[in-house]
N, C-alpha and C positions, 0 to 999 in steps of 0.2 A: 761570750762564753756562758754558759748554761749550769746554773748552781744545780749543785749533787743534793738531793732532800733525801733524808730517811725516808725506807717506804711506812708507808701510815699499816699500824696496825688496825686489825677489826678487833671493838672489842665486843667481846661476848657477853650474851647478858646472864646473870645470875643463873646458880644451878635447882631445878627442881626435884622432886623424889625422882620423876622418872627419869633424864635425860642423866642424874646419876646413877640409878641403875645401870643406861645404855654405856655409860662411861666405862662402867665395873664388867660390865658383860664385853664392851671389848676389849678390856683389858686383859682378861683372864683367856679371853679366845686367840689373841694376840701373844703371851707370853706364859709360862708354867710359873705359878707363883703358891705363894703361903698367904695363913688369915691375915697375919701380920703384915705382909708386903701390898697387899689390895688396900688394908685399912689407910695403911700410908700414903700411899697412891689417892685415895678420894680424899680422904685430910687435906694433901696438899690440894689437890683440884679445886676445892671447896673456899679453903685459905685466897687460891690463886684467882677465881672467878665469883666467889660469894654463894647466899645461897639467899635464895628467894624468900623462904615463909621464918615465919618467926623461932619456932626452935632450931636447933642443931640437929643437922643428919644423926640418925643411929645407923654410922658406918660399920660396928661390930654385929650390926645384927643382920646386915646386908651380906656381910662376910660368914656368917656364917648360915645364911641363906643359899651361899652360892656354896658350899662346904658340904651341905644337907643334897645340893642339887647333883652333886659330883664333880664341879666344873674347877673344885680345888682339892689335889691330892695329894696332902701334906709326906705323905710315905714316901710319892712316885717325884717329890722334890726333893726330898732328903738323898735317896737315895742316884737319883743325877747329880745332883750337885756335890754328893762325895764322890760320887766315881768319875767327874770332872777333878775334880782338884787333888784326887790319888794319882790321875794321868801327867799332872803336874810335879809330882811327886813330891807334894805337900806333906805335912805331920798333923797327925790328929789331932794337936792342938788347936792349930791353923782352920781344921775343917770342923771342930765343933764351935768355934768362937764366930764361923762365918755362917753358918747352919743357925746358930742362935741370933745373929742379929737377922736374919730370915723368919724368926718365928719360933724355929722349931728348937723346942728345950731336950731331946731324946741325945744322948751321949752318942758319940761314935764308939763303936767296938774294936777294937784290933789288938791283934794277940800281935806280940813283940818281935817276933820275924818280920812280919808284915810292916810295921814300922821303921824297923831295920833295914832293909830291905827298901821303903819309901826313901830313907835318908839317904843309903848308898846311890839310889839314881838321880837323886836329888845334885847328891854331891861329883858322882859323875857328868852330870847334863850342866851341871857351875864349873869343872873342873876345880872343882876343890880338893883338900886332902890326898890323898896319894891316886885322885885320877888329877893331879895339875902337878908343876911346876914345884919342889920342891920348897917349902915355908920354913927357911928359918928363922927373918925375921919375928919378932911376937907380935908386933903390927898386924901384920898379914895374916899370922893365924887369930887374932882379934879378931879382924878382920870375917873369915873365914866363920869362925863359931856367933858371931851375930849375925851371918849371913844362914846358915842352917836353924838359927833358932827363931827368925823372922819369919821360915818358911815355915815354920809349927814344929818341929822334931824337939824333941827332949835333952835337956842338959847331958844328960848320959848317953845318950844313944848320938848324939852331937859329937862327942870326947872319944869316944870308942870309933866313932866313922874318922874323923879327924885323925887320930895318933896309932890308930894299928890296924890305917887302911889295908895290909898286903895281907894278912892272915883272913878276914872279911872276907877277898876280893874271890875267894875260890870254890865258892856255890854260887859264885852273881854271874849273870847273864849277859854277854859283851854288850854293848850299848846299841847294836843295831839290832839287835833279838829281842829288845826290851818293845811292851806291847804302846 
């Protein structure tokens, strides 16, 4: 019978200026990222494989070489990755705390409909609150308001979706209309 080996990894020899450069360059042509997410990305590579010469890469200054060059467009990522995770019908909470460990420190903006509005489809795509199953338990509705505040929505706009879904429900858009 024939023993199973691990397959042998290659390893790879230490990184230099250039072959990190090529690292950064396809990484960024490969994925839409921030200063912050590229610096992290050659950190760890660096960490992972070593580095050749005797100082430490200046990874911020590579990052912001590629920033200078256009190849990182911190705006045209802010602003995907809110309009991804508003389709999820997340709360601005949610989507600045996950934009900031991206990099980017710039607030979300959203006027309080819009918000409201996040949480109702939020709460309809969970069937929570008066789009489920009626909660009388306080379990469930526990339940329910750690579930809307994980998703980033507001204590208050949480409490109001939750406890006087039917009065809400009649500017919302039935759930197969929703974009």
């Amino acid at each position: 019978m024939a023993q199973h080996r691990p397959p042998r990894r290659r390893t790879l020899p230490p990184l230099d200026p250039k072959s990190l450069e090529l690292l950064a360059l396809a990484y960024v042509e490969r994925f839409q990222t921030t200063r912050a997410r590229l610096v992290r990305y050659l950190s760890r590579k660096v960490r992972e494989r070593g580095w050749e010469e005797g100082s430490p890469p200046d990874l911020d200054a590579i990052a912001a070489t590629f920033v200078a060059r256009g190849y990182i467009d911190e705006g045209a990522f802010a602003e995907a990755r809110s309009r991804a995770m508003k389709a999820r019908s997340l709360g601005p909470r949610r989507i600045r705390d996950r934009l900031r460990a991206d990099g980017i420190e710039a607030g979300v903006a959203m006027a309080e409909e819009e918000a409201l509005g996040l949480a109702l489809a939020f709460a309809r795509r969970r069937r929570l609150g008066p789009f489920g199953p009626p909660a009388s338990d306080p379990k469930v509705r526990a339940q329910q308001m750690a579930a809307m505040l994980r998703a980033g929505h507001s204590p208050e706009i949480s409490r109001r979706v939750l406890r006087q879904g039917s009065d809400l429900m009649d500017d919302v858009q039935p759930f197969d209309e929703l974009p």
